[in-house]
KOLTI-460007 format. One line per 3 residues: number of its first residue (from 1); their letters; for each residue x, y, z of C-alpha. Coordinates in Angstrom, 1 decimal. Example, Ala and Ser with C-alpha at 12.3 -4.5 7.8 and 13.67 -1.06 7.14 Angstrom:
KOLTI-460007
1) AS) 12.3,-4.5,7.8  13.7,-1.1,7.1
END
This chain:
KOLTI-460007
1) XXX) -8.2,1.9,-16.2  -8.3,2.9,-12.4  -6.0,1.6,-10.1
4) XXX) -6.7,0.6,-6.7  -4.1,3.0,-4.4  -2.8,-0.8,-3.3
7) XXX) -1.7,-1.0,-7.3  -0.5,2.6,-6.9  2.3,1.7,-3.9
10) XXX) 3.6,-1.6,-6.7  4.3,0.3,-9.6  6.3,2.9,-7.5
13) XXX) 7.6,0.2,-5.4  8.7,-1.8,-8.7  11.8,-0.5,-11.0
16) XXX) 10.5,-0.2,-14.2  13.4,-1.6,-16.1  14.3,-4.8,-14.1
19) XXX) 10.7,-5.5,-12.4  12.0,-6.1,-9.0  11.1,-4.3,-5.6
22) XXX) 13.3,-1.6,-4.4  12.3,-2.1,-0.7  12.2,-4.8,1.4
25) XXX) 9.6,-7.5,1.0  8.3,-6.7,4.4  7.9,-3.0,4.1
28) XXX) 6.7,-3.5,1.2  4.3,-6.7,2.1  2.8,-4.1,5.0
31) XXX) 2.2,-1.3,2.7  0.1,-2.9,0.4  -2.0,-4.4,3.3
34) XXX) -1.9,-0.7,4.4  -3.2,0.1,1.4  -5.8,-1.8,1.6
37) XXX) -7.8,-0.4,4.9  -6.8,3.0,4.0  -8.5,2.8,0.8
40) XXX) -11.5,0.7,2.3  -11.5,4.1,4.6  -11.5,6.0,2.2
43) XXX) -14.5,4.8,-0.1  -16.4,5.0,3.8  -16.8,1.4,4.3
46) XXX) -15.0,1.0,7.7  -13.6,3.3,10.3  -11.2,3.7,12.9
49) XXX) -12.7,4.0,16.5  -9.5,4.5,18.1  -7.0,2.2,16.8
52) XXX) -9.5,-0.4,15.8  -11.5,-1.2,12.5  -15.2,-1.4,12.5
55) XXX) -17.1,-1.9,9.2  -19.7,0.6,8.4  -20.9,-0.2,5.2
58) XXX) -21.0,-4.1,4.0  -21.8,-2.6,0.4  -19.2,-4.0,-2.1
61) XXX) -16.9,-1.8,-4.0  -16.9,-3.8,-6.8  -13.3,-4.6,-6.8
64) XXX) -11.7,-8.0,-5.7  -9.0,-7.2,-3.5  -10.8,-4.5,-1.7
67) XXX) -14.6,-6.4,-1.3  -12.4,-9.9,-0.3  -11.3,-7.2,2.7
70) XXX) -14.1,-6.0,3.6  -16.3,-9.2,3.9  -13.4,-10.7,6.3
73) XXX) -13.0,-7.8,8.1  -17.1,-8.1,8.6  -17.0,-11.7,9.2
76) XXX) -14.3,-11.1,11.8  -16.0,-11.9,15.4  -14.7,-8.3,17.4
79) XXX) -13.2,-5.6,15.9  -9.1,-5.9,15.3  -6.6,-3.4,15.6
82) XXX) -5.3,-1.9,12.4  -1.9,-3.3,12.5  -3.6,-7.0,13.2
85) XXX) -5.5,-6.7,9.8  -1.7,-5.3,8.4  -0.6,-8.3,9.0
88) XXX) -3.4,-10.3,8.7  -3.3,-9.2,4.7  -0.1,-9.1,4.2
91) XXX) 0.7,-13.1,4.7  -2.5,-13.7,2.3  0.3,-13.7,-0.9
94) XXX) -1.5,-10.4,-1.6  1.4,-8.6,-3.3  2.2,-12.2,-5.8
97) XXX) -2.2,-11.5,-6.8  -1.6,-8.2,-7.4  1.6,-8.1,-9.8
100) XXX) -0.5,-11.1,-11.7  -3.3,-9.0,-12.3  -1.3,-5.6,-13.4
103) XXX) 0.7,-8.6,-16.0  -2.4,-9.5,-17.1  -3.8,-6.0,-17.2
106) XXX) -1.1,-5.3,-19.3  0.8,-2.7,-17.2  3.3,-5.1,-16.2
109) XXX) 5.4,-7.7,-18.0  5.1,-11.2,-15.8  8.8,-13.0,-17.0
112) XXX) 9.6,-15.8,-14.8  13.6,-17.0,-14.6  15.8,-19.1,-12.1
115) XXX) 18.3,-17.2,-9.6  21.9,-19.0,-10.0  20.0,-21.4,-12.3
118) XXX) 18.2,-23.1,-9.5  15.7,-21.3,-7.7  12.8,-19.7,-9.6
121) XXX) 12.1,-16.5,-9.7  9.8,-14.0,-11.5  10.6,-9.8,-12.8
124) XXX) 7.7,-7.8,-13.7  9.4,-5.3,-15.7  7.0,-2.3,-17.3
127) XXX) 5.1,-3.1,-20.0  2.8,0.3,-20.3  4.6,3.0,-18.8
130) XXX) 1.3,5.5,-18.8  -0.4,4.3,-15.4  3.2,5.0,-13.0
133) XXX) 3.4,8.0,-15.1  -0.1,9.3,-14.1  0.7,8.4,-10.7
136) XXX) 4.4,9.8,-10.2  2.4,13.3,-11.8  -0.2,13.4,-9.3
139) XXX) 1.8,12.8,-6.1  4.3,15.1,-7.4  2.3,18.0,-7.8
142) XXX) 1.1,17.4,-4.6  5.0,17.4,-2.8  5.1,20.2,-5.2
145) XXX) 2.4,22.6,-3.1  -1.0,21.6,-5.1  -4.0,20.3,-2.3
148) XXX) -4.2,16.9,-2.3  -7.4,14.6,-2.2  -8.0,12.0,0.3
151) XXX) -6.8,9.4,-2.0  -3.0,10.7,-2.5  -2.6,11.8,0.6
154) XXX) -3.2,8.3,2.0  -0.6,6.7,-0.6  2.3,9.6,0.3
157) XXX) 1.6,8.3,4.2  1.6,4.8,3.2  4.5,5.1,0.8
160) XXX) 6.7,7.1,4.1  5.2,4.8,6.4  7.1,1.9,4.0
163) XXX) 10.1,4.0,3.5  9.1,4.0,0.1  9.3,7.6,0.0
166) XXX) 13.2,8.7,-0.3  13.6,5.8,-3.1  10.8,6.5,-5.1
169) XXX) 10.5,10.2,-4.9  14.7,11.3,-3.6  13.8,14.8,-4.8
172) XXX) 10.9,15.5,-2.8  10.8,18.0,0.5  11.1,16.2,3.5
175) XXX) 8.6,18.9,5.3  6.2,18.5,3.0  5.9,14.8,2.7
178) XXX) 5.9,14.9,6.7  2.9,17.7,6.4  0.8,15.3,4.1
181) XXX) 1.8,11.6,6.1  0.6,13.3,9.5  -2.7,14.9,7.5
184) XXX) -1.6,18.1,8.9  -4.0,20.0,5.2  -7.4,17.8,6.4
187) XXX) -10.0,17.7,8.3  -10.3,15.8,11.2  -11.6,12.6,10.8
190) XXX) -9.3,12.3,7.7  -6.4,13.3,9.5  -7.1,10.2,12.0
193) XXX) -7.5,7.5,9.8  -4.2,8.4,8.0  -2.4,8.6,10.8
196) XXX) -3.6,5.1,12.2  -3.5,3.4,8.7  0.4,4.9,8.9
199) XXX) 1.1,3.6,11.7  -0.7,0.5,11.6  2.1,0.1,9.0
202) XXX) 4.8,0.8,10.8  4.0,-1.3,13.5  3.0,-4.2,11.4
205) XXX) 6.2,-3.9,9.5  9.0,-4.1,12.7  6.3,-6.6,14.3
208) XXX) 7.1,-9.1,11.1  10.8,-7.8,10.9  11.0,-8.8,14.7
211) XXX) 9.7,-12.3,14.2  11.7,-13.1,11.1  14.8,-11.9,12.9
214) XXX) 13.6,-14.6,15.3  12.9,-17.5,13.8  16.4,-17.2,11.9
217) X) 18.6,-16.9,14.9
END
């Protein structure tokens, strides 16, 4: 089974015994959007000229999330910032159709409750322990001093850009996680579309932070 580098950043993001999210839903909302372009970037169907995303290739990739990205960010009329199709994604209930699809991929257990009784909630608690495995090994071989390939270095920058990083890995070396994030081991054109998708993230993230903070005062 291969995992989409969005499905990645939930099972790290997810404890494995009570299937909730150890960051905060807008972090982690924004990452998986994140996710999303960088990995769209990555399989060479869209670009960043400058801090904007253009599409280069309309071919489908053959998975949902991904090709249901690509067509809007085709269909769009002018070519959108990175952090505008951040948070663009991220209010699409993109992280609810992911966990649904691990559940019934049988990676994740789907087990829905009510908070106090009343409100209703739903855990997604481990159910095949192998796939987070693969991933934790990969990423921490990388921290670790191996090269990395395109794809993990763009979920370590995703997964610091979230804040991920220091919950999911507290071991790892600062430096090093700060070497990979900025693409400092690539070439160039790598290095740039990490660093936008990053920080595409991090803007998106205290953009939505800002208006939630807001609307509730």
């Amino acid at each position: 089974m291969t995992l989409t580098i969005a499905e990645e950043v939930v099972l790290l993001a997810y404890r494995e015994d009570t299937g909730k999210p150890i960051i905060g839903s807008v972090e982690l909302d924004c990452a998986l959007a994140g996710a999303l372009l960088a990995e769209l970037a990555v399989r060479r169907r869209v670009d960043l000229d400058g801090t904007k995303v253009v599409p280069v290739d309309p071919t489908p990739v053959g998975e949902e999330e991904l090709d249901a990205a690509l067509t809007r960010i085709a269909e769009e009329r002018r070519p959108r910032k990175a952090d505008w199709w951040v948070g663009k994604l991220r209010a699409d209930r993109l992280r609810k159709r992911l966990l649904t699809r691990l559940a019934a991929r049988g990676v994740l257990s789907e087990q829905a409750g009510r908070f106090l009784g009343i409100f209703p909630t739903t855990r997604y608690p481990e159910l095949d322990p192998s796939h987070e495995r693969d991933v934790r090994e990969r990423v921490e071989s990388v921290l670790a001093g191996a090269e990395p390939d395109e794809r993990t270095a763009v979920l370590i920058a995703v997964v610091h850009a979230a804040k991920l990083d220091r919950k999911a890995f507290p071991g790892a070396p600062k430096g090093r996680v700060k070497e990979i994030a900025e693409g400092q081991w690539t070439a160039e054109a790598v290095r740039k579309t990490i660093k936008s998708i990053q920080a595409a993230v991090v803007a998106a993230t205290a953009a939505a932070t800002a208006a939630a903070t807001a609307s509730g005062s």
